[in-house]
MOPAC internal coordinates of N, CA, C and O (Angstrom, degrees):
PM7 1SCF
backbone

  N    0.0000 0     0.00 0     0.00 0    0    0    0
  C    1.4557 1     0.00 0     0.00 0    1    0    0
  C    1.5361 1   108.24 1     0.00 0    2    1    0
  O    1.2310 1   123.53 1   -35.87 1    3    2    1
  N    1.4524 1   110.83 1   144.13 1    3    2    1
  C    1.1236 1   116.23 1   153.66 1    5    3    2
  C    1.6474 1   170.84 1   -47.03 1    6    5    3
  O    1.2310 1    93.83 1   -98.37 1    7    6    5
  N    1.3081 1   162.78 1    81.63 1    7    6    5
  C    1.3102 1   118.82 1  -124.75 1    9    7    6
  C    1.8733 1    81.09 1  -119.79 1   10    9    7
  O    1.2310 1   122.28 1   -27.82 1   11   10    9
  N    1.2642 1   113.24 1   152.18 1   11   10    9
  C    1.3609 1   138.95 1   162.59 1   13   11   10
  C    1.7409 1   109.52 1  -104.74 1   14   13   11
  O    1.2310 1   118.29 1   -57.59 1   15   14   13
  N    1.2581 1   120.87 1   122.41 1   15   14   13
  C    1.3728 1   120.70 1   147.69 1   17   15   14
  C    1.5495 1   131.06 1   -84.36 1   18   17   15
  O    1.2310 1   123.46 1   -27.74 1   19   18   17
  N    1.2577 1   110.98 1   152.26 1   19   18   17
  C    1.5535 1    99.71 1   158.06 1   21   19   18
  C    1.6435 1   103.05 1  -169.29 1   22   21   19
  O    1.2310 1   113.53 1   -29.79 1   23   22   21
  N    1.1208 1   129.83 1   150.21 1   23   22   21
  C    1.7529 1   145.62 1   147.28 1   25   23   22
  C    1.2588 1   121.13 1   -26.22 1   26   25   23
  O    1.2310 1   120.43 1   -56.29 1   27   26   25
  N    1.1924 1   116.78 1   123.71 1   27   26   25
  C    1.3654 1   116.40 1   171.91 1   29   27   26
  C    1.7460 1    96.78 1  -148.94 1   30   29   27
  O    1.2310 1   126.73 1   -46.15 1   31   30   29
  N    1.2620 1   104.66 1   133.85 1   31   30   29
  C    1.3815 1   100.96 1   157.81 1   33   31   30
  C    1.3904 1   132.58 1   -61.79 1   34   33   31
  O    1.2310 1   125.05 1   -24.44 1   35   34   33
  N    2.0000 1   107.91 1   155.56 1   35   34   33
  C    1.4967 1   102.50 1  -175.33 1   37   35   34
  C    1.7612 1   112.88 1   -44.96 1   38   37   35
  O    1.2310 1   118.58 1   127.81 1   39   38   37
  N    1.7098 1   120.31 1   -52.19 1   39   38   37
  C    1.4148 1   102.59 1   177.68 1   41   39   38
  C    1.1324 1   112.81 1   -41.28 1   42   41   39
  O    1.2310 1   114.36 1   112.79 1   43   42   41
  N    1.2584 1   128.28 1   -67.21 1   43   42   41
  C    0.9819 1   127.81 1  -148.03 1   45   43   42
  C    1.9758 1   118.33 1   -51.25 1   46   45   43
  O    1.2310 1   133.97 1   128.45 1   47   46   45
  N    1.7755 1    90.60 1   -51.55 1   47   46   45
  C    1.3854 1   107.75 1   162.24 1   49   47   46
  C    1.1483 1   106.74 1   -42.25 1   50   49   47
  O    1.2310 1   107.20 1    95.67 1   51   50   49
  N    1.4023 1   141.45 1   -84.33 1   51   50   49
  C    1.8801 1   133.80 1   159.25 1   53   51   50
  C    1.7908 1   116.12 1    17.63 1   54   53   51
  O    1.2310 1   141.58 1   103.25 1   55   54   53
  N    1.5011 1    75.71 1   -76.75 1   55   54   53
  C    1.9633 1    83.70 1  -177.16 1   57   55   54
  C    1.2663 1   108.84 1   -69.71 1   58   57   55
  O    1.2310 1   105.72 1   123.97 1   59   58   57
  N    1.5436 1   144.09 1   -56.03 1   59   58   57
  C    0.9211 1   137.59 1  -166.65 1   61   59   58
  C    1.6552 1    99.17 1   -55.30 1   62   61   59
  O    1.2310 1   108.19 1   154.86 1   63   62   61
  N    1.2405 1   139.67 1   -25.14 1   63   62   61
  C    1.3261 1   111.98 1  -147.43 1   65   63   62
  C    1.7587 1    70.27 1  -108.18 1   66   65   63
  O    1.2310 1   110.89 1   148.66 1   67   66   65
  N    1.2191 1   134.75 1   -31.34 1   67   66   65
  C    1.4499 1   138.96 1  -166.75 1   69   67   66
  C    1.5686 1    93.53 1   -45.46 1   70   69   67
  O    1.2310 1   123.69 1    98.27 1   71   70   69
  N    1.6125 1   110.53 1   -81.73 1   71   70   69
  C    1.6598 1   128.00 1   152.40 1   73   71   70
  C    1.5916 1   104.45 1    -1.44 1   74   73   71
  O    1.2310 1   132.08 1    96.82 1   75   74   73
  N    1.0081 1    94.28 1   -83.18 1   75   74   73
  C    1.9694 1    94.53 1  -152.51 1   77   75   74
  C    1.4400 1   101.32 1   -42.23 1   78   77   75
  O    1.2310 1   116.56 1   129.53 1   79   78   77
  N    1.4788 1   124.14 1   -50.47 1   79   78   77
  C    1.6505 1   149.16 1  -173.80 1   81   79   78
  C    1.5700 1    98.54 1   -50.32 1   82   81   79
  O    1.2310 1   115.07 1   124.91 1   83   82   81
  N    1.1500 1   126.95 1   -55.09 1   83   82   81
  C    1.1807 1   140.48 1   151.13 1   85   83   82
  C    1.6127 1   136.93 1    -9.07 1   86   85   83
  O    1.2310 1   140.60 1   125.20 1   87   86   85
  N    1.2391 1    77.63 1   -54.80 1   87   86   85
  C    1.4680 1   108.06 1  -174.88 1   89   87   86
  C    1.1313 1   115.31 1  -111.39 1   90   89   87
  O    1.2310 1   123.50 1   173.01 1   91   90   89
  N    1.3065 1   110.90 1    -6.99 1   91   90   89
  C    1.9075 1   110.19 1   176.65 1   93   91   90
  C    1.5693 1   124.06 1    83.77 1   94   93   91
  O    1.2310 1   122.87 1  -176.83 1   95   94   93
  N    1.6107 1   112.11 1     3.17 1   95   94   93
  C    0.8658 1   110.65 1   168.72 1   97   95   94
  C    1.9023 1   130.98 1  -124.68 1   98   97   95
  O    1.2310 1   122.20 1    27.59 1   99   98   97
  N    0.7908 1   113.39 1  -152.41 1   99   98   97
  C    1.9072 1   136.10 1  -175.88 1  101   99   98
  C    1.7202 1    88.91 1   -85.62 1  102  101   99
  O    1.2310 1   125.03 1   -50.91 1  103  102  101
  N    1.1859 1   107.95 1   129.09 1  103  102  101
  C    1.8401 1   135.38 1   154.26 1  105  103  102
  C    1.8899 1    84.05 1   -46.59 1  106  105  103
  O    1.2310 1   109.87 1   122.64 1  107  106  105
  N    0.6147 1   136.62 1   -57.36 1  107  106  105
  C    1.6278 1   135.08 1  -167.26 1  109  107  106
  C    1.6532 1    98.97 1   -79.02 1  110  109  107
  O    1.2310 1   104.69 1   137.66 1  111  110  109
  N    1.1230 1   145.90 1   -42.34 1  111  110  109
  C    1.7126 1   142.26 1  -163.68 1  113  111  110
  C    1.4975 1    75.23 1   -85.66 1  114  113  111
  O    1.2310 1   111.44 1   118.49 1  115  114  113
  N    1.6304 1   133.72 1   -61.51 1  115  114  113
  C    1.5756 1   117.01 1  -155.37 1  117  115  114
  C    1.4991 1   100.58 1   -56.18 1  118  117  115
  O    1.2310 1   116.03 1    94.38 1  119  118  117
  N    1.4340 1   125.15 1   -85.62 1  119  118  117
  C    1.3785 1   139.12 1   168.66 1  121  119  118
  C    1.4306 1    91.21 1     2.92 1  122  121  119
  O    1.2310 1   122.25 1    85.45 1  123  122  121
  N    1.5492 1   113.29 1   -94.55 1  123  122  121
  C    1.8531 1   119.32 1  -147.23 1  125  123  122
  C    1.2218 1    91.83 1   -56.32 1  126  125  123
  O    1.2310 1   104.07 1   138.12 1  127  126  125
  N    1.4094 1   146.98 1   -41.88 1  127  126  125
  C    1.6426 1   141.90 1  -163.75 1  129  127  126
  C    1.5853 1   100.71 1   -62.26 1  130  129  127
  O    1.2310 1   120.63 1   120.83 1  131  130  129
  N    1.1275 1   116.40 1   -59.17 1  131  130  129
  C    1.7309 1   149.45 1  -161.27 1  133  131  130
  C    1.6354 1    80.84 1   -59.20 1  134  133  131
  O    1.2310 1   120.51 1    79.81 1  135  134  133
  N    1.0983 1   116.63 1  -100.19 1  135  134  133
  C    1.6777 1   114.40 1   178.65 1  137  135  134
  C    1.3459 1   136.62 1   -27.41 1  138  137  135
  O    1.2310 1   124.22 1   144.89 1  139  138  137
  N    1.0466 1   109.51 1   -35.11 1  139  138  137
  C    1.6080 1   111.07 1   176.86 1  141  139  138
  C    1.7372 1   102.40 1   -94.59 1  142  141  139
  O    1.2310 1   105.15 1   149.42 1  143  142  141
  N    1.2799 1   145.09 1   -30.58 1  143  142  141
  C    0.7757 1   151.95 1   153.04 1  145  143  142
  C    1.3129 1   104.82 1   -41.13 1  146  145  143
  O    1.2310 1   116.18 1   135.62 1  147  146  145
  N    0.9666 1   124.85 1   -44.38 1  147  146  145
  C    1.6148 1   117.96 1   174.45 1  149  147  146
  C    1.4284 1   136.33 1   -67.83 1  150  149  147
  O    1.2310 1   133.11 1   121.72 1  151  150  149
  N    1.7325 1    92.27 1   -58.28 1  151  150  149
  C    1.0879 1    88.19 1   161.17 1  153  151  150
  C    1.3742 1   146.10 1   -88.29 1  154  153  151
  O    1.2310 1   125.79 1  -171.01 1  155  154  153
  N    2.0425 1   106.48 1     8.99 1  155  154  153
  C    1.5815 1   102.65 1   160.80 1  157  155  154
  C    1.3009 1   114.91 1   -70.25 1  158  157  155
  O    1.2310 1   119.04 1   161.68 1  159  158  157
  N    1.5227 1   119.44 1   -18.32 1  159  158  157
  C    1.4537 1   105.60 1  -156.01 1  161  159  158
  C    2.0153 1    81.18 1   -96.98 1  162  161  159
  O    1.2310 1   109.89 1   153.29 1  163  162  161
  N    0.7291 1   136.58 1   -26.71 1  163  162  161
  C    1.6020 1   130.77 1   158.03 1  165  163  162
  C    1.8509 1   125.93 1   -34.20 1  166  165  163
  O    1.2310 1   129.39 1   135.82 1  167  166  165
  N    1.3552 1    99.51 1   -44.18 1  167  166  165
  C    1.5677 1   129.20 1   171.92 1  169  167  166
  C    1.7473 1    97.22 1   -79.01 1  170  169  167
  O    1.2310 1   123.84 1   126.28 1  171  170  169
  N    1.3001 1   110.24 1   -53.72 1  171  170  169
  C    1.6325 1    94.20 1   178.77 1  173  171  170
  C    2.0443 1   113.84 1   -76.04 1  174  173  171
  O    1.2310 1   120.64 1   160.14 1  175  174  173
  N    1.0409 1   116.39 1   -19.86 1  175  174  173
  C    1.3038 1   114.74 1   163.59 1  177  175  174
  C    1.6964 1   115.67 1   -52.62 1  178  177  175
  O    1.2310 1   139.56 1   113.73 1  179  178  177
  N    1.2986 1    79.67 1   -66.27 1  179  178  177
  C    2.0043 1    93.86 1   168.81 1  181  179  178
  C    1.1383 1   126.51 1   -11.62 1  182  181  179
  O    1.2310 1   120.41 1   120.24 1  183  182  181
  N    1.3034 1   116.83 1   -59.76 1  183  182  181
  C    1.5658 1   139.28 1  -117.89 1  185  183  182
  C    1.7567 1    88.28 1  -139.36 1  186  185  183
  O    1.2310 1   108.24 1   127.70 1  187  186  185
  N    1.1867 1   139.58 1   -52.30 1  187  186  185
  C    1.3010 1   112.34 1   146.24 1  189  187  186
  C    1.3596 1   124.01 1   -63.37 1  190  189  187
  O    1.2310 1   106.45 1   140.02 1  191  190  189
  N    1.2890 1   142.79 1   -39.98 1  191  190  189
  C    1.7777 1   115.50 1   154.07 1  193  191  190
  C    1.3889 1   130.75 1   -14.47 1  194  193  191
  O    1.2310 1   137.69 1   118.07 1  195  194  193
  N    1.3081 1    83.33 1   -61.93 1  195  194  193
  C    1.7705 1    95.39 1   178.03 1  197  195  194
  C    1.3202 1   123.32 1   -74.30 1  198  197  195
  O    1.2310 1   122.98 1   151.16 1  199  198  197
  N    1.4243 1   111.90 1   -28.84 1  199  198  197
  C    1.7232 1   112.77 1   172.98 1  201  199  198
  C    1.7528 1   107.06 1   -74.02 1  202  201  199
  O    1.2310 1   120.41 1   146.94 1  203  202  201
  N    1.6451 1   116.82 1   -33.06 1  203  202  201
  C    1.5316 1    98.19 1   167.19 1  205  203  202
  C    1.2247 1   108.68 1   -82.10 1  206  205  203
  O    1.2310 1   104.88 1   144.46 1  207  206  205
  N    1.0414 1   145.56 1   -35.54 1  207  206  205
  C    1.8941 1   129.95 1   177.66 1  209  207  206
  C    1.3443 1    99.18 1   -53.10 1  210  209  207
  O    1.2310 1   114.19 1   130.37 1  211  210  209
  N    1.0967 1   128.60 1   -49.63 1  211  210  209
  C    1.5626 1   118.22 1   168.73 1  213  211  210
  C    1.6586 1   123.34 1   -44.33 1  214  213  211
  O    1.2310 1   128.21 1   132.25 1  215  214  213
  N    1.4551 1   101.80 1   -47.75 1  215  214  213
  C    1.5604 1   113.64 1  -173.83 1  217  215  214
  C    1.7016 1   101.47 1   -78.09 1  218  217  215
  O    1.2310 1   118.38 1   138.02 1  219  218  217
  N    1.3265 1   120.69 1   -41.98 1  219  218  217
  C    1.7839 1   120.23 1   156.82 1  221  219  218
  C    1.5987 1   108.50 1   -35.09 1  222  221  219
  O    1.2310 1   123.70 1   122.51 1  223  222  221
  N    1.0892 1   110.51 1   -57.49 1  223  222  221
  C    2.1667 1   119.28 1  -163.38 1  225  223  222
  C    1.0948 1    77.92 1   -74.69 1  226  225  223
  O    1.2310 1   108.05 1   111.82 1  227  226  225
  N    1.1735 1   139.93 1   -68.18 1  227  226  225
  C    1.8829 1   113.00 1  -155.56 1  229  227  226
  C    1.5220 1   117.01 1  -138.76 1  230  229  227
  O    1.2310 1   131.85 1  -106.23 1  231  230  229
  N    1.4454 1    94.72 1    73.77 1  231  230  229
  C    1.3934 1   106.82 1   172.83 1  233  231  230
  C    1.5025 1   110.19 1   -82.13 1  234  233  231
  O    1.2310 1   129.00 1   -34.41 1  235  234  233
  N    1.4805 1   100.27 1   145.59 1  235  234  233
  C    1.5857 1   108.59 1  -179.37 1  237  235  234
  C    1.5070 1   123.06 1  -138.83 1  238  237  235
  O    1.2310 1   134.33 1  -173.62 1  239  238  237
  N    1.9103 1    89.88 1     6.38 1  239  238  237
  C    1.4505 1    93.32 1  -174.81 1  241  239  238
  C    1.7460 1   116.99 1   -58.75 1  242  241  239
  O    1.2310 1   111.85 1     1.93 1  243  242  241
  N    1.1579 1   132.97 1  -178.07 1  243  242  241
  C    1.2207 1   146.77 1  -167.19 1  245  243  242
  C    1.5098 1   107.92 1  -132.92 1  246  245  243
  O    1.2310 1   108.31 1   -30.68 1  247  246  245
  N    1.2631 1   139.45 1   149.32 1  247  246  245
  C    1.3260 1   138.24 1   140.62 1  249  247  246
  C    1.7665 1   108.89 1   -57.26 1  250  249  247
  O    1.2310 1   134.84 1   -38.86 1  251  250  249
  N    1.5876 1    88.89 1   141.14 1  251  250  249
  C    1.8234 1   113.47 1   158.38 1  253  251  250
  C    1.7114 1   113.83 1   -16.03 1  254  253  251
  O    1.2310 1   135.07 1   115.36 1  255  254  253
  N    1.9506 1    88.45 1   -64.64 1  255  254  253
  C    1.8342 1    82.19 1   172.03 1  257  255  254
  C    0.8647 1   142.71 1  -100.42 1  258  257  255
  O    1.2310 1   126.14 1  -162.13 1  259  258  257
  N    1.4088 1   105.79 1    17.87 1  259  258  257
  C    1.9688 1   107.76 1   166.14 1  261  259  258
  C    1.6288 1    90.25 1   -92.03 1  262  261  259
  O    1.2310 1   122.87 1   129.93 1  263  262  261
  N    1.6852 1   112.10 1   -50.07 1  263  262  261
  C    2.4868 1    81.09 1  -175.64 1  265  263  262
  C    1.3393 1   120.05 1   -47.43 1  266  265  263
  O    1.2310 1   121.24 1   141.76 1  267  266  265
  N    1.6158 1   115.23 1   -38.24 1  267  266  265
  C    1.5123 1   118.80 1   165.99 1  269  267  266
  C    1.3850 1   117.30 1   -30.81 1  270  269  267
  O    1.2310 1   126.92 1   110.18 1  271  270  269
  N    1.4679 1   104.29 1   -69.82 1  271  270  269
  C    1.6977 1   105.53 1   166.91 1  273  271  270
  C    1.1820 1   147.94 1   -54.54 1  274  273  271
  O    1.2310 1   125.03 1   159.92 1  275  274  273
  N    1.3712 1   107.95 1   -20.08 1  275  274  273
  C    1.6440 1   154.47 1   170.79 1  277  275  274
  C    1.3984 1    97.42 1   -55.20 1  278  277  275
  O    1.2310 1   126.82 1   110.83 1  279  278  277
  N    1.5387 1   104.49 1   -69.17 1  279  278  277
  C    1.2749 1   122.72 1  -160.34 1  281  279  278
  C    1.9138 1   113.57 1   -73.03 1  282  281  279
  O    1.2310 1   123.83 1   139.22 1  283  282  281
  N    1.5807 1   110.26 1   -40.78 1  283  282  281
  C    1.4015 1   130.28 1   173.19 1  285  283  282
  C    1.3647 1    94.64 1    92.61 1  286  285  283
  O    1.2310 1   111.98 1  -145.23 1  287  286  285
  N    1.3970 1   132.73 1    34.77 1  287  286  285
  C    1.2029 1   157.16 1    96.06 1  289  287  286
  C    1.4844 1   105.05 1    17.53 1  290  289  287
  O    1.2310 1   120.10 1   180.00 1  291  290  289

């Protein structure tokens, strides 16, 4: 495994370790959970943006009563 550093101030250090205690876990399980958790749901924000600007450019849905009619419904 890997290790990443980085700075945090003493508050900050405070909460983070407050957090982890919290939660039952390691300054390292909160952090790596906390981060990737973020940024999947960042990647899933993304990626529906782009799937409705897609669905905006070429929408083809229909109303209820034109498939009805579609259908001979």
């Amino acid at each position: 495994m890997h290790t990443i550093n980085f700075q945090v101030s003493e508050e900050e250090k405070s909460f983070i370790l407050a957090m982890a205690d919290l939660n039952g876990m390691t300054i390292s399980e909160l952090v790596r959970t906390k981060l990737l958790e973020t940024l999947e749901d960042q990647m899933d924000k993304d990626i529906y943006k782009k799937a409705m600007e897609n669905h905006d450019t070429l929408d083809e849905s229909i109303s209820h009563e034109e498939m009805k009619r579609e259908l001979g419904v």
